[in-house]
N, C-alpha and C positions, 0 to 999 in steps of 0.2 A: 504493500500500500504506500510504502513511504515512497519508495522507488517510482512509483508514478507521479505520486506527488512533486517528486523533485524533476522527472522528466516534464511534466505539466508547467511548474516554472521557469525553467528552461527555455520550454517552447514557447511561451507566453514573453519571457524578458528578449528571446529572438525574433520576434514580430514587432516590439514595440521599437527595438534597435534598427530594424528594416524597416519600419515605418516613417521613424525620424529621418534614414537614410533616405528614402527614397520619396519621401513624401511629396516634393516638387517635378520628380522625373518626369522630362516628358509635356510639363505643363509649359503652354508659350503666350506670351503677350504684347498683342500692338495695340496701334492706336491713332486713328484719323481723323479730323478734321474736317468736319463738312464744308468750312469756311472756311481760308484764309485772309481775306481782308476781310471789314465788316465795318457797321459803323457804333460807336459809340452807344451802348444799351442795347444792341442787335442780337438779337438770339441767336446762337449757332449751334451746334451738336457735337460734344465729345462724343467717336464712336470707340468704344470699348470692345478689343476680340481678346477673348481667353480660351482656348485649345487646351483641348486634355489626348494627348497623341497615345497614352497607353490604354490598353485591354479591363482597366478596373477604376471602379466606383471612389468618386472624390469629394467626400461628404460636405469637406469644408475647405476652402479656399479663400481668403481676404485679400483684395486689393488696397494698397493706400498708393494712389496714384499720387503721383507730385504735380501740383496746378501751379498757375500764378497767384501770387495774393493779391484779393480784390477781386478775384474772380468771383462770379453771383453764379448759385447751382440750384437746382431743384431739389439735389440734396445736401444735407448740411457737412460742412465743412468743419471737421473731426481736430485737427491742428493744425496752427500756423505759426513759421518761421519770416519774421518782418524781416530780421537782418538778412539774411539768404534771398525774402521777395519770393519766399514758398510757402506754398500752403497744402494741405494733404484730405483729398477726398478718398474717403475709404465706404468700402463698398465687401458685402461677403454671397458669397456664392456655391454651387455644386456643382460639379459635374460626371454627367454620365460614360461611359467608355466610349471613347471615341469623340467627343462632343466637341465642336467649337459654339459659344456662348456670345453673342453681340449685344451690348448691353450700348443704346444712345441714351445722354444726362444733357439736358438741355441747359445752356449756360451763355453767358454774356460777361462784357469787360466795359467799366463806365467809364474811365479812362482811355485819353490816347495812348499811345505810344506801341512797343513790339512788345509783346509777352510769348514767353516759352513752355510750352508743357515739357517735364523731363523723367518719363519713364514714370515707372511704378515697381513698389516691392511688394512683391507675392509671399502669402505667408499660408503655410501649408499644415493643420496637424498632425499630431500623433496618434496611433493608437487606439491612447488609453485617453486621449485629447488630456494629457498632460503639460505637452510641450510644442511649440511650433517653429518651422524651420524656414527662416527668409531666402526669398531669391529676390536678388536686384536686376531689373532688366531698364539698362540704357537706353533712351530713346531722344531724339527732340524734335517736339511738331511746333509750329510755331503760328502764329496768329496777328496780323496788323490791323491797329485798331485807328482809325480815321480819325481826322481833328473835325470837328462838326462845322460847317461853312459860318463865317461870319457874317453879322445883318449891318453892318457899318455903312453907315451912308455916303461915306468918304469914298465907298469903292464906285456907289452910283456916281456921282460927284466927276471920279475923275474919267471912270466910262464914258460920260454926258458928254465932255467935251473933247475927247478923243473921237468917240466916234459921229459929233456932229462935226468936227472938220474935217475928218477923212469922206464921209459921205458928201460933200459938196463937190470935195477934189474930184470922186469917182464919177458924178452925177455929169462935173465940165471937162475933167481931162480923157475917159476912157477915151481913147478913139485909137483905131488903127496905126494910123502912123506915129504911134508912142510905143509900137511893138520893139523894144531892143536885139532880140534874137529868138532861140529855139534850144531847148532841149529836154534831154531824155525825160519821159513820162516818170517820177517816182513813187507814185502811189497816195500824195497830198494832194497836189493840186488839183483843183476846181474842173468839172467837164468841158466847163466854155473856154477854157486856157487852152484844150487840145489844138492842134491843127490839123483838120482830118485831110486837108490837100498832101501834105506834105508828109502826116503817117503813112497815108496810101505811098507815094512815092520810094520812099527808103525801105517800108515795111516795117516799122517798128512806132509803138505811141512817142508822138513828140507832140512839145507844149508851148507855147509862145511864153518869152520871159516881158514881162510890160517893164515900164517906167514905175517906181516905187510910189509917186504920187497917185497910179492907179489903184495899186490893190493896198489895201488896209494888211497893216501886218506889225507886228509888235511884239516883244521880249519884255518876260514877267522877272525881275531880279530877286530874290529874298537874300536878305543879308541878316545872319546872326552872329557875327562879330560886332559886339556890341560895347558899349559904356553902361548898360542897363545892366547891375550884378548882382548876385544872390536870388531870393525870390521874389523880390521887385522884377528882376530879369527873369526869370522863369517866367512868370504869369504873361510880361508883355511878349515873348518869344511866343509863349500858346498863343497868344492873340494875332502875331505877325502868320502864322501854319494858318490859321482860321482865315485870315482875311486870303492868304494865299490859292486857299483852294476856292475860294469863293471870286473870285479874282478870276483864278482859268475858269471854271468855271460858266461864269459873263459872255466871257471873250470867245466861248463855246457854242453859248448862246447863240451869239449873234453871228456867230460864223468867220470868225475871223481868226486868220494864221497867226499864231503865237509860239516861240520858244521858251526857255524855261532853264534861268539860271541860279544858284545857290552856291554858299557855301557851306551847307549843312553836312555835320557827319554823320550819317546813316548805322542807325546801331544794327546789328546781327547782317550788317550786308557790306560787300565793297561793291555796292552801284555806284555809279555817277552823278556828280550835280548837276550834270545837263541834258538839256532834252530839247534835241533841236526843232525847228520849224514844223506845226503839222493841226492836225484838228483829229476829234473823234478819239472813242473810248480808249482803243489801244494807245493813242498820242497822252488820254490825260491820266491813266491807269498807273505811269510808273512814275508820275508828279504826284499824285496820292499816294503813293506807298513811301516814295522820300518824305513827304509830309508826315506821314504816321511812321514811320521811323525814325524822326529827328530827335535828337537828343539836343542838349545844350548846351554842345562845343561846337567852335568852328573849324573846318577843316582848311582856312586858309584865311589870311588878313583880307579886309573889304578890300584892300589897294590892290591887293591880288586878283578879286572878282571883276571889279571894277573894269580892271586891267583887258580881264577876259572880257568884258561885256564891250567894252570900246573896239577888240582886234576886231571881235563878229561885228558890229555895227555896221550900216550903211544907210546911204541917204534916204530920208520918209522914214524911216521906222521908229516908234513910238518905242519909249522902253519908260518902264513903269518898277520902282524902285521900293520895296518892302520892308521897312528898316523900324525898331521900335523906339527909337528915340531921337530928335532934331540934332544929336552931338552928332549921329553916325555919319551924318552927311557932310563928306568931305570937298568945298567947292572947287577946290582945284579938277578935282573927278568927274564931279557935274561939265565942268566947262568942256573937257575934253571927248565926253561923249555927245554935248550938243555941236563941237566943231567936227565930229565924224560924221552925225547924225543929218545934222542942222534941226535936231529936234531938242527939245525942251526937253530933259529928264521929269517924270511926274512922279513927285514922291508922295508915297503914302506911308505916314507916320503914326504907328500906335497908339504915342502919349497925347497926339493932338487930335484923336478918332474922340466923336461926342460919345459922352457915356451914353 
C-alpha cells in the first residue's frame, strides 16, 4: 500500500513538474491593428490572436498585453507604468486543442502624437494551479494619432487674400500665349494642362508648363525651432500641427497645388520634412502622419529651413509660414524669399491667433 502511495506521489509531483515545464508550449501571440492612423477619440480595434498549436486542453491562459498609457479600452486597465508611458491590459482565456482564439477590444487614444503597442506576456498555469509560468512575446504595432484641424480665423484671413489675388490673375492672364513649354505628364497636374496634340504626337502624356501668375500654387512652411520653451512651447507647437493640417487642408479644398515644408523630427520614423508639389489624399496623407508624429524638437535651425524654402522658390508662389511666436520671424529670411518669390511671405503666428 505504501509503495503505491509513494509511486502515486511521484506521478503526481511529475505532472505538476511537466506542467510548469510545459505549460506555455506551443502557445503563440500576435497582434493587429485595424487602424493605423486615426483621429483623436477614434475608435479602432486591438485584434488579439492567441494559438494553442498542441494536441491538449489549456484551461487557463492570461494575457497582460503592454498598451500605451492613456489609452481608453472597453476593458479596464489592470496596471500602469507612467515613467515607461505603459500600461497593461490583461485579459484570461482557454483554449481548446488546436485552437486559435481572436479576441477584438475596442479602444481609442485622446491624445496626438505616435503611441506603440509592445507585445504581451503570456502566463500559463500549473497543474495543481499553484504556480504560473510567463512567456514574453516581443512585438511593436504602432498607431498615429492626428492633431484635430484648427478653427482659427487667421487661417480664413490669410486664404481670403491669397486666393482673391490669385483668382483675378487667372480670370486676366490665363491665355495661350503664357504657355512657357511642355513636359512629362506626372500624375499632379490638372487634365486641362494636358496637351493632347502633342501627347498624340511623341506618344506619351505631356503637359503644358504656364507662367506662375496662371496657376495658383503655394508652399505650407511649419517651423518648430522656436523661442517659445517648456510648456508655454508645447501647447503653442500643438496649436502650430493644428493650424497646419487645417491649413492643407483649405488649400485642398479649393484645389490648389501646394508643397509642404518643416523642420519637425518625426518620432518612431526617418521620413522627410518634405512633400513636394501635389493635391489629393495620397499628396496630404504623409503631411498628416509628420503632423501626428511630431514631437518637440527640431530637426534643423529655421535658417536652415528657410534656406531650403528660398532654393525651391520661384516667381508667383505664395508661401505661407507656420511659426508660434512673432520672435521666430527672422527679417533678413523674409526678404530673401520675397526677392526669389516676388511674393510676400504670409505668416501665421500662434501667439497673435484670436482666442
Amino acid at each position: 500500500m505504501l509503495t503505491y502511495l509513494v509511486i502515486l506521489i511521484l506521478v503526481g509531483v511529475l505532472i505538476e513538474v511537466l506542467s510548469v515545464k510545459f505549460a506555455l508550449n506551443g502557445v503563440e501571440y500576435d497582434l493587429r491593428l485595424s487602424k493605423t492612423m486615426v483621429e483623436s477619440g477614434e475608435r479602432f480595434d486591438m485584434i488579439s490572436v492567441v494559438t494553442n498549436r498542441r494536441r491538449r486542453f489549456l484551461p487557463f491562459v492570461r494575457m497582460n498585453e503592454n498598451v500605451p498609457t492613456g489609452l481608453e479600452a472597453e476593458r479596464e486597465l489592470t496596471m500602469e507604468s507612467f515613467t515607461e508611458r505603459r500600461s497593461v491590459l490583461s485579459s484570461t482565456v482557454y483554449l481548446m486543442p488546436r485552437q486559435r482564439l481572436t479576441r477584438r477590444t475596442a479602444v481609442s487614444m485622446p491624445e496626438r502624437g505616435w503611441y506603440t503597442f509592445n507585445g504581451a506576456t503570456l502566463l500559463g498555469g500549473d497543474f495543481l494551479g499553484l504556480r504560473e509560468k510567463a512567456l514574453r512575446v516581443e512585438l511593436e504595432r504602432e498607431v498615429v494619432v492626428l492633431p484635430r484641424p484648427s478653427q482659427s480665423p487667421e487661417i480664413s484671413r490669410i486664404l481670403g487674400g491669397f486666393t482673391g489675388d490669385t483668382s483675378v490673375q487667372r480670370f486676366i492672364l490665363e491665355d495661350p500665349m503664357l504657355t512657357m513649354g511642355f513636359h512629362e505628364y506626372t500624375g499632379h497636374e490638372p487634365m486641362k494642362q494636358i496637351a493632347w496634340g502633342l501627347s498624340a504626337k511623341v506618344g506619351s502624356w505631356m503637359v503644358r508648363t504656364y507662367d506662375h501668375t496662371v496657376e495658383r500654387v503655394a508652399t505650407v512652411i511649419l517651423n518648430v525651432d522656436t523661442f517659445a520653451f517648456g510648456t508655454y512651447g508645447h501647447n503653442r507647437l500643438e496649436q502650430c500641427y493644428s493650424m497646419a493640417r487645417a491649413l492643407c487642408e483649405a488649400l485642398e479644398a479649393q484645389r490648389v497645388p501646394y508643397s509642404f515644408l518643416t523642420n519637425i523630427q518625426p518620432e518612431g520614423s526617418a521620413i522627410s520634412g518634405e512633400v513636394s508639389d501635389g493635391l489629393g489624399e495620397a499628396h496630404l496623407k504623409p503631411i498628416l502622419e509628420i503632423l501626428g508624429r511630431a514631437g518637440y524638437e527640431a530637426r534643423e535651425k529655421q535658417a536652415a529651413l528657410m534656406d531650403r524654402a528660398a532654393k525651391r522658390a520661384e516667381r508667383g508662389r505664395k508661401i505661407i509660414l507656420i511659426t508660434p511666436v512673432r520672435d521666430d520671424l527672422h527679417p533678413e529670411f523674409m526678404e530673401r524669399v520675397y526677392f526669389t518669390t516676388g511674393e510676400r511671405v504670409l505668416p501665421l503666428v500662434q501667439e497673435e491667433d484670436a482666442p
